[in-house]
C-alpha positions in Angstrom: 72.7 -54.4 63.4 76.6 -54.4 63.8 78.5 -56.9 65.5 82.1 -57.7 65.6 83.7 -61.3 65.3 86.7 -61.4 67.7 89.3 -64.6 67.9 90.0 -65.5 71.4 92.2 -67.8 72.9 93.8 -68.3 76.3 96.2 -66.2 75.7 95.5 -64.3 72.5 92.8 -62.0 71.3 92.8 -61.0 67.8 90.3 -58.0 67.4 87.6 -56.9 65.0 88.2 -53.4 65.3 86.2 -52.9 61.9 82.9 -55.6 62.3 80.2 -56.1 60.0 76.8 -54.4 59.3 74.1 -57.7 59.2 70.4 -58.1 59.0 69.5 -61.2 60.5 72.1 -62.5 63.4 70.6 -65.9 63.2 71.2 -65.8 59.4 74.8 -64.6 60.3 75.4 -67.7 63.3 74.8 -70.0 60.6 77.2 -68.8 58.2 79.6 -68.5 60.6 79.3 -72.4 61.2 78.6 -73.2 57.5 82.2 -71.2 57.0 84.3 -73.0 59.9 83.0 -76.4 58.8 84.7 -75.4 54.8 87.2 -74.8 56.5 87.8 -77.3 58.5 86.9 -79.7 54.7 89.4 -77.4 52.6 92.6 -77.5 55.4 92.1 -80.2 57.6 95.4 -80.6 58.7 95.2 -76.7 60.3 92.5 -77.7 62.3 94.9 -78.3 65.2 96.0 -75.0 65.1 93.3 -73.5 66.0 92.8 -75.9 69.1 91.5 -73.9 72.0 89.8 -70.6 69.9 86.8 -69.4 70.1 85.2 -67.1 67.8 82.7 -64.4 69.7 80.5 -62.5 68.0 79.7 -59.1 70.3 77.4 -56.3 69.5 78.5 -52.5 69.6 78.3 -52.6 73.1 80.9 -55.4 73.8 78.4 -58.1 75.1 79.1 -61.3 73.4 75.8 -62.8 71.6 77.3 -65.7 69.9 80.7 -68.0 71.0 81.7 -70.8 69.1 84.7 -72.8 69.3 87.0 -73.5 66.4 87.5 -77.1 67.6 83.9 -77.8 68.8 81.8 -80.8 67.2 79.4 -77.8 65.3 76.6 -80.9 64.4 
């Protein structure tokens, strides 16, 4: 399975133009949270930066099987 992990904002949309080949997209969803929450432990204080974006995860089609946003509560 391919998706593609696209930063969205308001106003902004950076792109995956590239994605990533993955087995398991449940497997992938949780590294995706397991990674923002290091983040969020290693740079706290660029947390407000990133106020308002979302992270979706879309198949090769374009439909979006996974949002989640940077400044959500992720427990």
């Amino acid at each position: 399975m391919h998706y593609h992990f696209h930063l969205v904002s308001r106003h902004n949309i950076i792109p995956d133009e590239e994605g990533l080949e993955v087995t398991d997209l449940a497997m992938t969803c949780k590294e995706v949270i397991r990674t923002i929450e290091e983040s969020r432990r290693e740079s706290p204080s660029t947390a407000a930066e990133w106020k308002g974006w979302r992270l979706n995860v879309a198949d090769v089609a374009g439909t979006i099987v996974f949002s989640i946003g940077l400044d959500d509560p992720l427990h």
